[in-house]
C-alpha positions in Angstrom: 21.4 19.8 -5.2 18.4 18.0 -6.6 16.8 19.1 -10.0 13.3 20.0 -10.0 10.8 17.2 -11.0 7.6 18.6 -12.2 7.2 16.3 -15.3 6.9 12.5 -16.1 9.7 12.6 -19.1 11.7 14.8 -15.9 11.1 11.8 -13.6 12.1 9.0 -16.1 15.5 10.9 -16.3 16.0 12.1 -12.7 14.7 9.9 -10.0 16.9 6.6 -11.2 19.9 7.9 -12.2 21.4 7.5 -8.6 24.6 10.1 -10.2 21.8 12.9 -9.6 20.2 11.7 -6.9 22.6 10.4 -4.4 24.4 14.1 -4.4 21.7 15.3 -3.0 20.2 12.7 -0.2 23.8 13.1 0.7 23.7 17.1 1.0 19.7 16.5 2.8 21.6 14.3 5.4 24.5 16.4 6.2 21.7 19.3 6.8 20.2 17.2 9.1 23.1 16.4 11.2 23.8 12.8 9.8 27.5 13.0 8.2 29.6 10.4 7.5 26.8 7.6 8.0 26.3 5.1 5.3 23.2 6.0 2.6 22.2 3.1 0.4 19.1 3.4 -1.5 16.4 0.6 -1.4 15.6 -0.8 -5.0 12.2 -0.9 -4.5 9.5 1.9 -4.3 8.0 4.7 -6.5 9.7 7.0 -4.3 13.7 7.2 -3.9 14.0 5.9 -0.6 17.3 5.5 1.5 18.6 3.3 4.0 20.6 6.0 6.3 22.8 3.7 8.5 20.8 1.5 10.9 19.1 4.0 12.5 17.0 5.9 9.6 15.3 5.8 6.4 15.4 9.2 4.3 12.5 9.4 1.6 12.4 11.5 -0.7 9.7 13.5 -2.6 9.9 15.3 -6.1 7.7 18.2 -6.4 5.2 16.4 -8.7 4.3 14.4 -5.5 5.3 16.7 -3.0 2.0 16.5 -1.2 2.5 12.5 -0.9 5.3 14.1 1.2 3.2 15.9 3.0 0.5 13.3 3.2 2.8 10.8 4.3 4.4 12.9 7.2 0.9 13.5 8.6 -0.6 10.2 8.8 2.9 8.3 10.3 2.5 10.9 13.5 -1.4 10.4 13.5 -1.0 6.5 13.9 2.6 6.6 16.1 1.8 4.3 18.7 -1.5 3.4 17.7 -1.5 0.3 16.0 -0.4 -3.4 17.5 2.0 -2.8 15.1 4.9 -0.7 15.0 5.1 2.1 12.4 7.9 4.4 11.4 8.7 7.7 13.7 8.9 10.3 12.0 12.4 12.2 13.2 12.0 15.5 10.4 9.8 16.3 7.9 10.0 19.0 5.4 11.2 21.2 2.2 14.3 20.7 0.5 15.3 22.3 -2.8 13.7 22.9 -5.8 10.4 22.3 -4.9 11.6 18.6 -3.2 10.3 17.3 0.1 11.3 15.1 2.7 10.5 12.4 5.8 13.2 11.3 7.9 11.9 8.2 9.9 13.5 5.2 12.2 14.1 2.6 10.5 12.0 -0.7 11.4 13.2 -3.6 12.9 13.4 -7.2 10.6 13.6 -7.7 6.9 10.8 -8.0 4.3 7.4 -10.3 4.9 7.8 -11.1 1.5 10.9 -12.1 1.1 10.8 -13.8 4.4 7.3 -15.7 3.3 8.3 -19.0 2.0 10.8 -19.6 5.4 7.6 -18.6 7.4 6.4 -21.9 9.7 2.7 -22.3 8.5 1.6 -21.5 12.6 3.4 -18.2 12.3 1.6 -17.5 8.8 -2.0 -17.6 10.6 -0.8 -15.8 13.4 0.7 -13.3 11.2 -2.6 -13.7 9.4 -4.5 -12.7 12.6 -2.0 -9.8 13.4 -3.1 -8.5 10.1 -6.6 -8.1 10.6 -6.2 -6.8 14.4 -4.2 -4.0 12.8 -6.2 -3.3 10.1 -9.1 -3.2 12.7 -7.3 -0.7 14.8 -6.1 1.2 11.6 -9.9 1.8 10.6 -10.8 2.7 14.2 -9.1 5.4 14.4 -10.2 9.1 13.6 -9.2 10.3 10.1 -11.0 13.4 10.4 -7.5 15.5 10.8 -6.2 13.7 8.1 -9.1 15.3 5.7 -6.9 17.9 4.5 -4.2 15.9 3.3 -5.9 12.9 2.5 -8.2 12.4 -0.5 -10.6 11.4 -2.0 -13.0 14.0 -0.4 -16.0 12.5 -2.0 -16.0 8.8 -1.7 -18.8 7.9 -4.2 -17.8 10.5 -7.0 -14.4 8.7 -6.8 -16.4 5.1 -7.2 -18.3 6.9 -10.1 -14.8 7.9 -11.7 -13.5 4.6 -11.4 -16.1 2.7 -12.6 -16.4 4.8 -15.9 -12.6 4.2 -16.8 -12.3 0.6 -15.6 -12.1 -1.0 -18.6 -10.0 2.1 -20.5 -7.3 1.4 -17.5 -7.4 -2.1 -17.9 -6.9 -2.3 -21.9 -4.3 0.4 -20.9 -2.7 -2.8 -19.0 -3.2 -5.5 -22.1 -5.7 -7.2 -20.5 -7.4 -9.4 -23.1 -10.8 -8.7 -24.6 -12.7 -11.8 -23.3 -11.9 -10.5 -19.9 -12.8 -6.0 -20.4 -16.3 -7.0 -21.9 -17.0 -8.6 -18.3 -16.6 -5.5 -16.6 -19.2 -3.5 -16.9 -21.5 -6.1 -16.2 -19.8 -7.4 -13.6 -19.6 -4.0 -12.0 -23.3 -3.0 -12.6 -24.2 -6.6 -10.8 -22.2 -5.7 -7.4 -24.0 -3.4 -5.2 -21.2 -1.2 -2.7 -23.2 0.2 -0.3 -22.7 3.7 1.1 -20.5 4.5 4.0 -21.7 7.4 6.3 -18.2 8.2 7.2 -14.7 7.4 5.5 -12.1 4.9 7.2 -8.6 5.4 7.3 -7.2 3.5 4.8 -3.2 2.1 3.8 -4.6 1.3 0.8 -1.4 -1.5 -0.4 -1.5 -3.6 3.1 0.8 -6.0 1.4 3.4 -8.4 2.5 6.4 -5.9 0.7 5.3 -3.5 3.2 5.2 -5.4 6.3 8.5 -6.1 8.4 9.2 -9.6 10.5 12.0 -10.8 12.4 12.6 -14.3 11.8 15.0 -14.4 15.0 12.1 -13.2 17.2 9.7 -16.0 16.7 8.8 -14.3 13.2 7.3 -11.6 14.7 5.9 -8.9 13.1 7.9 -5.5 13.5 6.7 -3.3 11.2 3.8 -1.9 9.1 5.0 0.9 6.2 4.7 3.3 3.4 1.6 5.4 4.1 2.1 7.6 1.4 -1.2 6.3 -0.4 -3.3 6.4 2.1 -6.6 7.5 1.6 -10.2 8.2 3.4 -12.4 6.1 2.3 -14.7 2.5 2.8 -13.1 -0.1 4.8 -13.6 -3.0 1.9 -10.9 -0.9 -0.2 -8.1 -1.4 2.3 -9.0 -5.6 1.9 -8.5 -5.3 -2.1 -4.0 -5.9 -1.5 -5.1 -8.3 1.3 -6.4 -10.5 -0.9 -4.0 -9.7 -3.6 -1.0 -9.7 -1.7 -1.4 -10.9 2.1 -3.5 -14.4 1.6 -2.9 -14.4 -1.9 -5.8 -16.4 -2.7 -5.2 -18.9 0.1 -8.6 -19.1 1.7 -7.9 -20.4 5.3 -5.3 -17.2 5.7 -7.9 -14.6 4.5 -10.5 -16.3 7.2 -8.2 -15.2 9.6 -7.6 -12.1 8.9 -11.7 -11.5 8.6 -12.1 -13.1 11.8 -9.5 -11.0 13.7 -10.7 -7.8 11.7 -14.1 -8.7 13.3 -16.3 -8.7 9.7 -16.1 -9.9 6.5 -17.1 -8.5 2.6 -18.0 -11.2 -0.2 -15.5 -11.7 -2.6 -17.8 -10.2 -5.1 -17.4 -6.6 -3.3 -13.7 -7.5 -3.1 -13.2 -7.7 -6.7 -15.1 -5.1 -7.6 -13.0 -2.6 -5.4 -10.2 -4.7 -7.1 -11.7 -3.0 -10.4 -11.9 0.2 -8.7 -8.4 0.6 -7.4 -6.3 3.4 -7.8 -3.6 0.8 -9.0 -6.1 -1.6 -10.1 -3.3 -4.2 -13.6 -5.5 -7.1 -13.5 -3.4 -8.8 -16.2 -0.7 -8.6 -13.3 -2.8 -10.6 -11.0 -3.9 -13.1 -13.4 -0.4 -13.7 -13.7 0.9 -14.0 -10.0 -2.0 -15.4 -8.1 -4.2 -19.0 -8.9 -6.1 -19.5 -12.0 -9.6 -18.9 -11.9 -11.5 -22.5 -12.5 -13.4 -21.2 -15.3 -12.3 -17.6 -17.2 -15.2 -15.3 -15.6 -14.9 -12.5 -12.9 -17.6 -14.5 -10.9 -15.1 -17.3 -10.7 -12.1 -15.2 -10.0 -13.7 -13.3 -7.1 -14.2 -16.7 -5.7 -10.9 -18.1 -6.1 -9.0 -15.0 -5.1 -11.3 -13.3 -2.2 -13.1 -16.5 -1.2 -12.9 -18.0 2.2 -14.7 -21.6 1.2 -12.9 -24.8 2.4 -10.8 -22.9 5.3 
């Protein structure tokens, strides 16, 4: 059976080492009826995560994030069927040992949007664009209100608060230079984010690695995944991995998807939310996506959230 995981040293040591954990996803499956099918874990993911024949995907929660278990679980059923694109159905979800949870859900159809990208035909990348902002329009229409329990922040502007006073802490944390974290502040003070009266429904990491196309199928999309960060909050939030990792700077896809999603936020907002994220490494960014033309955050939020020259 699976060790208990309350700790980060107990993670480092447990949740890789596939000679602990596969014992166990193999014991969850044969209590769940699925012997002698084929596990493989997925190398990607903060969570383990397995592959359980064709059919399922098994993933796994330690107690230390037991409630993105729970979380997770709850907001799959809430949008089953509800989005115009598909999302995993959840078979079981539950306890396991040792304080360890679980979600046993189908297993989506196609491989990974961004693996897939560079094969893409550039007609299918601004249809896929537009699929992406219908279903992030649909995603943000919908109810959260029985998600409120399981989903945070609770108070959307305390969390904006809180963010903003450890921006630039959890960006040193990440190594990003100095001329860049004396910007912040500034640039943060300068943005006005105005208030939402109620919270959206958020995936928070809308991303390409978590999207699902079959390029056999006119490179169609067939999948949207990994809800476990979801959150309640304002609708610009769910546009900061857009940017980031959807367009990816390109400004002619991001139009799309604003057009289809049926409004748009400046790149300014954009970039401050990209400050605010939860999972906010702008040295990572600066990194993968286009250089700025000149080294300010005015500039960037231009180059990466801009929709100039589409």
């Amino acid at each position: 059976m699976l060790p208990r995981v309350d700790t980060d040293d107990e993670w480092d040591a447990i949740v890789p080492d596939e000679r602990v954990m596969r014992p166990g996803a193999v014991a969850l499956c044969t209590r769940l009826g699925l012997t002698d099918v084929p596990l493989t874990r997925f190398p990607d993911g903060s969570q383990p995560v397995y592959a359980v024949g064709d059919r399922y995907v098994l993933k796994l929660f330690p107690a230390a994030s037991a409630a993105d278990g729970i979380a997770e679980a709850r907001v799959l059923s809430h949008v089953q069927g509800r989005l115009p694109v598909p999302t995993p159905y959840v078979h079981d979800a539950g306890e396991f040992d040792n304080g360890w949870r679980y979600v046993l859900m189908s297993r989506l159809r196609g491989t990974d949007l961004a693996v897939t990208w560079p094969r893409v035909p550039r007609a299918d990348r601004d249809r896929i664009a537009t699929e992406c902002g219908e279903t992030l329009a649909a995603l943000h229409a919908l109810d959260p209100a029985p998600l409120a329990d399981v989903l945070g922040p609770g108070d959307w502007d305390a969390f904006l608060t809180g963010q903003r006073a450890s921006a630039v802490d959890r960006q040193r944390a990440h190594a990003l230079p100095e001329a860049w974290l004396e910007q912040i502040p500034g640039f943060l003070n300068s943005v006005p984010l105005p208030p939402q009266p109620s919270g959206a429904l958020l995936h928070t990491e809308f991303m390409r690695q978590h999207l699902t196309i079959d390029e056999h199928d006119d490179w169609r999309l067939t999948g949207l995944f990994d809800f476990e960060p979801a959150m309640i909050g304002h609708r610009a939030y769910d546009f900061v991995a857009v940017g980031l990792f959807v367009s990816r700077g390109d400004p002619r896809l991001l139009a799309r998807v604003f057009r289809a999603y049926g409004e748009t936020f400046t790149p300014r907002e954009l970039l401050a939310h990209t400050l605010l994220h939860v999972y906010s490494n702008l040295p990572w960014y600066l990194r993968e996506l286009p250089a700025p033309p000149e080294p300010t955050l005015e500039s960037l939020a231009e180059t990466w959230f801009g929709t100039a020259g589409r």
